[in-house]
Residue frames as a rotation matrix with the C-alpha (Angstrom) as fourth column:
UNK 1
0.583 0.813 0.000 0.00
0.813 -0.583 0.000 0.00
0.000 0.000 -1.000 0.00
UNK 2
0.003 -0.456 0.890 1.11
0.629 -0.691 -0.356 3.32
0.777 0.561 0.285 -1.59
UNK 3
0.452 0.145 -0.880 1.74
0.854 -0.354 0.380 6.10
-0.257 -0.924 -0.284 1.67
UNK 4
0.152 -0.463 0.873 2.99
0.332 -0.808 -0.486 9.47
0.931 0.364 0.031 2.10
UNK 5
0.738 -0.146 -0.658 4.77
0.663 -0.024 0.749 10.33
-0.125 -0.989 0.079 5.40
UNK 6
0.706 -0.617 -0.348 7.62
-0.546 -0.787 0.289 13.70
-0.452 -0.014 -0.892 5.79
UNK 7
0.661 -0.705 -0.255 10.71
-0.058 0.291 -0.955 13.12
0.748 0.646 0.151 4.01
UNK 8
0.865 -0.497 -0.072 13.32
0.134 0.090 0.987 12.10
-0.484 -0.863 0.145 6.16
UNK 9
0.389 -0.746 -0.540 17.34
-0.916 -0.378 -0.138 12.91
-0.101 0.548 -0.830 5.07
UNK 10
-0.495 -0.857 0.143 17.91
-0.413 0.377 0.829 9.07
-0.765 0.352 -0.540 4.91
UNK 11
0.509 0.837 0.199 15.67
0.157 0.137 -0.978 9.18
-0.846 0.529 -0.061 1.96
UNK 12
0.611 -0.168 -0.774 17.94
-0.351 -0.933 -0.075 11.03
-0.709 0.318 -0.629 0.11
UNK 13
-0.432 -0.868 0.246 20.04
-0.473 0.451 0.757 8.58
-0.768 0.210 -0.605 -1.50
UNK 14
-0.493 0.351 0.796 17.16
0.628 0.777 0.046 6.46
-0.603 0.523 -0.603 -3.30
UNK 15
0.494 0.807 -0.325 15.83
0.549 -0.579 -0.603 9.14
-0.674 0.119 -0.729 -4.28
UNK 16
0.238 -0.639 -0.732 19.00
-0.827 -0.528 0.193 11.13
-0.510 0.559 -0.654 -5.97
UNK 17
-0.501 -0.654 0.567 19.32
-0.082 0.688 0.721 7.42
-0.862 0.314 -0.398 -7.50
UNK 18
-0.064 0.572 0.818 16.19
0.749 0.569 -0.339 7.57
-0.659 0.591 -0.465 -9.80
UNK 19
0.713 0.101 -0.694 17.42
-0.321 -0.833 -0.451 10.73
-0.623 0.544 -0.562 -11.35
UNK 20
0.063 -0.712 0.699 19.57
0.428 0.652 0.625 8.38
-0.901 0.260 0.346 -14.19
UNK 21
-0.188 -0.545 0.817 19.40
0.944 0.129 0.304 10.80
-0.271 0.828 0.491 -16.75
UNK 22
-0.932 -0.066 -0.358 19.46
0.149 -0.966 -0.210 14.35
-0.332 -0.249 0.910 -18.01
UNK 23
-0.260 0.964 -0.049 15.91
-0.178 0.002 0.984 13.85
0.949 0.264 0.171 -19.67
UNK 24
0.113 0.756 -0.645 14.56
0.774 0.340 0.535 12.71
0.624 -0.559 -0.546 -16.39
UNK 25
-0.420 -0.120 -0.900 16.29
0.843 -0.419 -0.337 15.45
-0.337 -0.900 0.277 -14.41
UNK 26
-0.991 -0.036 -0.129 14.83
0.004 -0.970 0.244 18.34
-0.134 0.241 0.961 -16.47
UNK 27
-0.173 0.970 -0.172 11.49
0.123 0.195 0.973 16.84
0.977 0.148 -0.153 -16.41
UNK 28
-0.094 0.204 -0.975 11.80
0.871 0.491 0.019 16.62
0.482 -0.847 -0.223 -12.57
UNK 29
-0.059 -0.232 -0.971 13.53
0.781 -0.616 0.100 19.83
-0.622 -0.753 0.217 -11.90
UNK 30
0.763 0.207 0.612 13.14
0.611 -0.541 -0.578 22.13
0.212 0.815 -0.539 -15.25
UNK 31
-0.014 -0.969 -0.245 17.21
0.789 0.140 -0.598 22.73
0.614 -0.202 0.763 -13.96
UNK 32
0.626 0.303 0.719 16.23
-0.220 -0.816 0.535 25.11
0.748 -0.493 -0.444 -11.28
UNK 33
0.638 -0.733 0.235 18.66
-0.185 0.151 0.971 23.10
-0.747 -0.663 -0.039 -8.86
UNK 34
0.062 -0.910 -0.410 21.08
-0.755 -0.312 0.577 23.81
-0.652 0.274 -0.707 -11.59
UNK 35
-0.498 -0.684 -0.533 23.47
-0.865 0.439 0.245 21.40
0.067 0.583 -0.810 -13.94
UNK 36
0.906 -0.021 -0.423 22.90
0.054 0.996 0.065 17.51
0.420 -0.082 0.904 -14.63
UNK 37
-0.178 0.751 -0.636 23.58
0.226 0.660 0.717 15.61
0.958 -0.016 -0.287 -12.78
UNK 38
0.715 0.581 0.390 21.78
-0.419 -0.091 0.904 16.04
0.560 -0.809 0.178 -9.44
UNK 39
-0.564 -0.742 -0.362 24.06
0.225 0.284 -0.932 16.14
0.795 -0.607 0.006 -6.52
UNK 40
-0.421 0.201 -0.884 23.23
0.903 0.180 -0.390 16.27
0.081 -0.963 -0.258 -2.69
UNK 41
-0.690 -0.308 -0.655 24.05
0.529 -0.833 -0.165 19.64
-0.495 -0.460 0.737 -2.13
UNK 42
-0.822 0.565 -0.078 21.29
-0.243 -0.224 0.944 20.54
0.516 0.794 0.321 -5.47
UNK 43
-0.461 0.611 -0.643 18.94
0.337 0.791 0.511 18.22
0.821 0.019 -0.570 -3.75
UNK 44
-0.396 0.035 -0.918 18.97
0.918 0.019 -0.396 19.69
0.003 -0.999 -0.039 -0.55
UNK 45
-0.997 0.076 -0.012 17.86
-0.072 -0.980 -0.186 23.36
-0.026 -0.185 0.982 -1.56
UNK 46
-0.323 0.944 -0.071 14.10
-0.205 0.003 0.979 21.64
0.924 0.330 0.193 -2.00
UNK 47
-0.353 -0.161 -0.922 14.73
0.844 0.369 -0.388 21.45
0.403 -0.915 0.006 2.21
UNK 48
-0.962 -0.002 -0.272 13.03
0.108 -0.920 -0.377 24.98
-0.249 -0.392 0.886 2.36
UNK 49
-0.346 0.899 -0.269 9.51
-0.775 -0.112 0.623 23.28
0.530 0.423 0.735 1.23
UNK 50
-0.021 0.625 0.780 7.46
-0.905 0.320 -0.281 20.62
-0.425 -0.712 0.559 2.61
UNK 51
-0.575 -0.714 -0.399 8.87
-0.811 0.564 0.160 17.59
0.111 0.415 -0.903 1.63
UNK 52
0.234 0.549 0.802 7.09
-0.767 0.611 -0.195 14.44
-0.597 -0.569 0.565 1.64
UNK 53
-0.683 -0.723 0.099 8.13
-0.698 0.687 0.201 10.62
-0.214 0.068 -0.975 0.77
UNK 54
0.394 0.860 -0.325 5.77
-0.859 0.470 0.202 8.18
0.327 0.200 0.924 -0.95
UNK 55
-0.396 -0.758 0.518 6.35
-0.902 0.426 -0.067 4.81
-0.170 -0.494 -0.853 0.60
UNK 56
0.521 0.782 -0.343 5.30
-0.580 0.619 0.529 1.15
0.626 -0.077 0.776 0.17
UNK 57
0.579 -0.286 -0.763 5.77
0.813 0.268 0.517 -0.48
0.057 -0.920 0.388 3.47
UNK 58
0.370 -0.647 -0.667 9.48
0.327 -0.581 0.745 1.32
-0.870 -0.494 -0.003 4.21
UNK 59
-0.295 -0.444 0.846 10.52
0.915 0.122 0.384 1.09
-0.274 0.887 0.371 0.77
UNK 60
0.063 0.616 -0.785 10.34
-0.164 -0.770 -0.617 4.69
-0.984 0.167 0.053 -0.91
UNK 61
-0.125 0.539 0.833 8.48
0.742 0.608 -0.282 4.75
-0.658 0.583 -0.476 -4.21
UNK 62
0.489 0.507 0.710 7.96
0.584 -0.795 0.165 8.55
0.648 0.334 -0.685 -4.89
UNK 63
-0.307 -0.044 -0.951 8.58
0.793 -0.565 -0.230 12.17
-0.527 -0.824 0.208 -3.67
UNK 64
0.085 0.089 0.992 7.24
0.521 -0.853 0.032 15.74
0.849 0.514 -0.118 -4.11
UNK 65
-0.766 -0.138 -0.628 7.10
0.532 -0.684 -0.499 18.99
-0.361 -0.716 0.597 -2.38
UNK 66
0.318 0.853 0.414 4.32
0.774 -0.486 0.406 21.15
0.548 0.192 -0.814 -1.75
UNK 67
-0.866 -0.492 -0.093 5.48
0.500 -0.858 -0.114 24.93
-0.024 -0.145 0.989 -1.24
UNK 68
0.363 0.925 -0.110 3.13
0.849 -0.377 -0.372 27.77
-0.385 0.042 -0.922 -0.74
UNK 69
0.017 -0.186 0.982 3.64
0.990 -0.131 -0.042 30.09
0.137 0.974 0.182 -4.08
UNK 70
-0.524 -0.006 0.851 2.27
0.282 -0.945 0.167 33.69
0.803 0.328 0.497 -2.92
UNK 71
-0.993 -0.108 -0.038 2.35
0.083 -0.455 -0.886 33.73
0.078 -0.884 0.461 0.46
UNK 72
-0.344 0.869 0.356 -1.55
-0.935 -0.351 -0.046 33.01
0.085 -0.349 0.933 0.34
UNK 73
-0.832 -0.143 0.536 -2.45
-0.370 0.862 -0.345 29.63
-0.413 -0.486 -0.771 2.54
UNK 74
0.567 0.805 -0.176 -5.82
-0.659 0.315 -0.684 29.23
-0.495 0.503 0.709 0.05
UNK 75
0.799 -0.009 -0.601 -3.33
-0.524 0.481 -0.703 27.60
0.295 0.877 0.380 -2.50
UNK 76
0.431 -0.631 0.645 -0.29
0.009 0.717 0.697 25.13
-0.902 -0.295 0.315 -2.66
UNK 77
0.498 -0.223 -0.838 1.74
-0.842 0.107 -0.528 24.29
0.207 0.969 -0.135 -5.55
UNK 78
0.819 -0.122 0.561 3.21
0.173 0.984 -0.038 20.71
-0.547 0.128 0.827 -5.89
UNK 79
0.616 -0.647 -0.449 6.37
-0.781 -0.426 -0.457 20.53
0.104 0.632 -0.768 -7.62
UNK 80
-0.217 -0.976 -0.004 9.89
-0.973 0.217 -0.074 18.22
0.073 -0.012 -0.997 -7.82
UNK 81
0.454 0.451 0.768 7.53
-0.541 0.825 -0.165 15.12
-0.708 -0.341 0.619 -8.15
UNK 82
-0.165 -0.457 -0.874 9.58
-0.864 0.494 -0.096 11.96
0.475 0.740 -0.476 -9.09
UNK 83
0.685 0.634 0.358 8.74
-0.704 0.703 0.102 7.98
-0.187 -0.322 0.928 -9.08
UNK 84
-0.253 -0.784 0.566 11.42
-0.371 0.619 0.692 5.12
-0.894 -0.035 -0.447 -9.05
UNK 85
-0.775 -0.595 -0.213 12.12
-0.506 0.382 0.773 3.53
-0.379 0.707 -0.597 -11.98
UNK 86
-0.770 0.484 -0.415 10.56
0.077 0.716 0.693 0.42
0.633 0.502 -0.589 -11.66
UNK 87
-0.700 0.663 -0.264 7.70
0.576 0.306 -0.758 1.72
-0.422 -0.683 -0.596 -10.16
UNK 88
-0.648 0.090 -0.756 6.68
-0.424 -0.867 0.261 4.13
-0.632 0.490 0.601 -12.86
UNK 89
-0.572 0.450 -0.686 3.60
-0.691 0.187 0.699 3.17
0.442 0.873 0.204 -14.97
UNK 90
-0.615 0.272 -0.740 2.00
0.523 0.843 -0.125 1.26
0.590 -0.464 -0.661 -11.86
UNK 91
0.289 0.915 -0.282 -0.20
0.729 -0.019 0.685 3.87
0.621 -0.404 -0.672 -10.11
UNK 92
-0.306 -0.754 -0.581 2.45
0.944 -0.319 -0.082 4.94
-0.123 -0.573 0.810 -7.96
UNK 93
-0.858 -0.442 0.260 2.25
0.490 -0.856 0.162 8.64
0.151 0.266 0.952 -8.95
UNK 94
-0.301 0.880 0.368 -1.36
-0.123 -0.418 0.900 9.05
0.946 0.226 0.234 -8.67
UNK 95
0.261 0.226 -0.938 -1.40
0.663 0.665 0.345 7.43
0.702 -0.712 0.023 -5.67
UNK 96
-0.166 -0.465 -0.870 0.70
0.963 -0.268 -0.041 9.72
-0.214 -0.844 0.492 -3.96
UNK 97
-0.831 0.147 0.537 -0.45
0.257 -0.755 0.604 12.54
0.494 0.639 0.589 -5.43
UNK 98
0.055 0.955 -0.292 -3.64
0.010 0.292 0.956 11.90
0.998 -0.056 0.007 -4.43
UNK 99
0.225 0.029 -0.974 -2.42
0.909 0.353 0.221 11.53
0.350 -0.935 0.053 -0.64
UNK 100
-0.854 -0.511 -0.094 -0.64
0.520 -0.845 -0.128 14.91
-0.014 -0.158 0.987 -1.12
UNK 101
-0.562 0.675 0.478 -4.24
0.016 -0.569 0.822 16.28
0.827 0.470 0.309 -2.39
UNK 102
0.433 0.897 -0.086 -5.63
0.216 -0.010 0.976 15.49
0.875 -0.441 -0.198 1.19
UNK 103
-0.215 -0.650 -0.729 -2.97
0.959 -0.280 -0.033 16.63
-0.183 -0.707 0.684 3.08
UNK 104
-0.779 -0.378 0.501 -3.42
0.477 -0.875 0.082 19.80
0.407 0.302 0.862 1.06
UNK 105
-0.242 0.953 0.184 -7.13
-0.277 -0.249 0.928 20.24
0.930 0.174 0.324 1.79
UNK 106
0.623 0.720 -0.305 -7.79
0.205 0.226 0.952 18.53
0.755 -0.656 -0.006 4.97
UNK 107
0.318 -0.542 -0.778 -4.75
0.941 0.076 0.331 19.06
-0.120 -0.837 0.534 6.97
UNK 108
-0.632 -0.656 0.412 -3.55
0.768 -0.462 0.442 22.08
-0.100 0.596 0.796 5.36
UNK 109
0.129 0.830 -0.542 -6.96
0.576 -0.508 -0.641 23.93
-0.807 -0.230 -0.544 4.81
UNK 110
-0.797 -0.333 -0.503 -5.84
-0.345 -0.433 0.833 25.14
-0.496 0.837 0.231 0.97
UNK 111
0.092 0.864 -0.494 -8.60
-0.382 -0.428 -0.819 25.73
-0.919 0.265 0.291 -1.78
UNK 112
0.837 -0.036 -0.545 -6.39
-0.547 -0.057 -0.835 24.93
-0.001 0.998 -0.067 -4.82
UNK 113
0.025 -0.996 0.084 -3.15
0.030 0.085 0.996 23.07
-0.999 -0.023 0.032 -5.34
UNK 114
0.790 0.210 -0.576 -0.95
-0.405 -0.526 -0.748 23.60
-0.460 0.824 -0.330 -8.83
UNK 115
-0.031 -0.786 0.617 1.88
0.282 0.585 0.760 22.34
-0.959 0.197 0.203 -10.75
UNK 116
0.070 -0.617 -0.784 4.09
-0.745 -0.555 0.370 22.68
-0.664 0.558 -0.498 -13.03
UNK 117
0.465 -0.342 0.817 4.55
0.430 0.893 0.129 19.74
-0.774 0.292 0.562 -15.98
UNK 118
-0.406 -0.786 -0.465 6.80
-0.411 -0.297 0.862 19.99
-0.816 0.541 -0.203 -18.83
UNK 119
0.205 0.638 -0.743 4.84
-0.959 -0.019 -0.281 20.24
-0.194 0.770 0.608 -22.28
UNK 120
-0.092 -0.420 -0.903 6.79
-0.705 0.668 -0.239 16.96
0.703 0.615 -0.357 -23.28
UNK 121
-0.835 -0.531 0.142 6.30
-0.451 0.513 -0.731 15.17
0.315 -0.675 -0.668 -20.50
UNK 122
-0.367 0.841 0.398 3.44
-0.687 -0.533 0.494 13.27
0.628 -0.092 0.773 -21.27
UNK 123
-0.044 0.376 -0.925 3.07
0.382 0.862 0.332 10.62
0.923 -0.339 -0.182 -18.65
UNK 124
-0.860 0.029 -0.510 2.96
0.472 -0.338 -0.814 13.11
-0.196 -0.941 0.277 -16.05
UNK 125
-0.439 0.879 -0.184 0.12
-0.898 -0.424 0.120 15.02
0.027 0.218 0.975 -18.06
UNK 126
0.080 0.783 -0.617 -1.93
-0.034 0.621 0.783 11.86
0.996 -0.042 0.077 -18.49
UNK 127
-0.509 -0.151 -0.847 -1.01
0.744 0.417 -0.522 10.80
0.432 -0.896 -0.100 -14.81
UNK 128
-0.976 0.083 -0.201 -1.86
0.110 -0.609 -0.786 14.54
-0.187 -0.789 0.585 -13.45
UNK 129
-0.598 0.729 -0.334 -5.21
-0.773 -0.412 0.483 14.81
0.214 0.547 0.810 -15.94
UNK 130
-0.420 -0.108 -0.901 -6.06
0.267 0.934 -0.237 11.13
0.867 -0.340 -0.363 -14.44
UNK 131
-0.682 0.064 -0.728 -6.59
0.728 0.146 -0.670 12.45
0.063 -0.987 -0.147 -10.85
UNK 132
0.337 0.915 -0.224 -8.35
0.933 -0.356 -0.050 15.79
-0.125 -0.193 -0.973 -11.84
UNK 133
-0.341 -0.362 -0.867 -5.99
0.046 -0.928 0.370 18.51
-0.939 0.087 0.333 -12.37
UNK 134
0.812 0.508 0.287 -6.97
0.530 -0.438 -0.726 20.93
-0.243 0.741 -0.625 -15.31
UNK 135
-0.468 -0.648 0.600 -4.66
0.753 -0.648 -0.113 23.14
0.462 0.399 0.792 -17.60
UNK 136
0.208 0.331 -0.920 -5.15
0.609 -0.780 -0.144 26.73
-0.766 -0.530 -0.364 -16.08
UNK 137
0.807 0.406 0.430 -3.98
0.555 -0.269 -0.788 28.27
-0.204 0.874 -0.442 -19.31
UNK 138
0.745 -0.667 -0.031 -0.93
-0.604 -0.693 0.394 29.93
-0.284 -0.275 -0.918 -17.66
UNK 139
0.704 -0.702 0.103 2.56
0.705 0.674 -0.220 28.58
0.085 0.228 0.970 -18.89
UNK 140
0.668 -0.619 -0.413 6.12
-0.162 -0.663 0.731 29.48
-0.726 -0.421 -0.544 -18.37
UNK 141
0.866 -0.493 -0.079 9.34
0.232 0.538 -0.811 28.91
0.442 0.684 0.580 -20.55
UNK 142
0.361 -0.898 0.250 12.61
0.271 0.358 0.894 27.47
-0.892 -0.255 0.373 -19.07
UNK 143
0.731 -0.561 -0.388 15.72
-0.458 0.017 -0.889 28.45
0.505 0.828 -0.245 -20.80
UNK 144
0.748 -0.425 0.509 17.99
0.002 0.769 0.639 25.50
-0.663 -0.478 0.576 -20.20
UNK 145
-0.105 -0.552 0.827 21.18
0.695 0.555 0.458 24.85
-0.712 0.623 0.325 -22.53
UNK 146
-0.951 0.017 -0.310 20.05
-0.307 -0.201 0.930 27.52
-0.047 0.979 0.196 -25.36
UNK 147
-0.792 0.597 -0.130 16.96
0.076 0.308 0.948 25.47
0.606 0.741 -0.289 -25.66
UNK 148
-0.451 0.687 0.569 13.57
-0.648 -0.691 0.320 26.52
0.613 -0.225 0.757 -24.82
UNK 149
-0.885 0.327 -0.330 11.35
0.388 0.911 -0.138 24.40
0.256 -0.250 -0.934 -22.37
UNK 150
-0.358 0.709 0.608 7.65
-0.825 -0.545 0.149 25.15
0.437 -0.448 0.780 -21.77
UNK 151
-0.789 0.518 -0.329 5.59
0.607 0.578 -0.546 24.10
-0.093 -0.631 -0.770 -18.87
UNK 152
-0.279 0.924 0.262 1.91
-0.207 -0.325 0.923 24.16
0.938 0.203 0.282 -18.42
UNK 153
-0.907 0.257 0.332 0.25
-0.360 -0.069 -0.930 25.02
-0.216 -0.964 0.156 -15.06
UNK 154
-0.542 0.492 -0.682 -2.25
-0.155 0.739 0.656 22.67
0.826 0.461 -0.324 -14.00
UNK 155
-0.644 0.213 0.734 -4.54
-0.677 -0.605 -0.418 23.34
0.355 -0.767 0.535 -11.28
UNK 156
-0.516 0.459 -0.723 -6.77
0.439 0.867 0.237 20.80
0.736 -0.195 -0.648 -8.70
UNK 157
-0.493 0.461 0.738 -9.59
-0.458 -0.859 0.230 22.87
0.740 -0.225 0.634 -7.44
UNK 158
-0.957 0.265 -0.118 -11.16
0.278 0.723 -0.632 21.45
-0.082 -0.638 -0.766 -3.78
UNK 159
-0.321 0.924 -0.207 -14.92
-0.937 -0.341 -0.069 20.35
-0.134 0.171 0.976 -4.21
């Protein structure tokens, strides 16, 4: 059974392991924690958000962070969400998602949560369009390398 429970720091290893390539890290992080490949010290600036570990039994499976965007507690914003390898295409993501979506709302007391997804990245759009999130119409563009990256904001409205 899929869980979500705080990140602890000896998470941090399995987690910096399922970043195995520079496609996955710019889908994960749209290089905001900088260069490929994902070191500690990168990893560790996402220690100023609400971290949270997806787990089955002890085993983690998943993480994201949920960060509050503009300093108004109505909304959340989801963000740095990655799934292990071989656990990717099994639920996993929705699952925890989904746990994050009632943390946001029932423990939290937030109206809206958002995310970011990278236009190309479409097993996170099916996965996020799956649970209920909506395009919001708003998008950003990452300049990474020279080369453009757009993301589309995607919004999960409580009701």
């Amino acid at each position: 059974m899929i869980r979500i429970r705080p990140y602890m720091n000896s998470d941090e290893e399995s987690i910096l392991s399922w970043c195995d390539s520079e496609d996955t890290f710019f889908k994960w992080t749209f290089g905001l924690l900088g260069e490929y490949p994902i070191t500690s010290a990168k990893f560790r600036k996402t220690g100023q958000y609400m971290q949270f570990t997806a787990i089955d039994g002890t085993e983690p499976v998943g993480y994201f962070i949920a960060r509050n965007p503009h300093g108004n507690l109505d909304e959340l914003r989801f963000g740095y969400g990655i799934v292990k390898p071989d656990r990717r295409n099994q639920g996993v993501g929705k699952t925890m998602l989904k746990a994050g979506l009632v943390y946001a709302f029932e423990v939290y007391g937030a109206d809206r949560v958002t995310l970011g997804v990278y236009e190309k990245n479409e097993n996170a759009i099916s996965c996020y369009r799956a649970i209920g999130f909506t395009e919001t119409g708003i998008t950003e563009t990452y300049q990474i390398d020279g080369e453009q990256y757009l993301v589309y904001e995607m919004e999960y409205r409580k009701g």
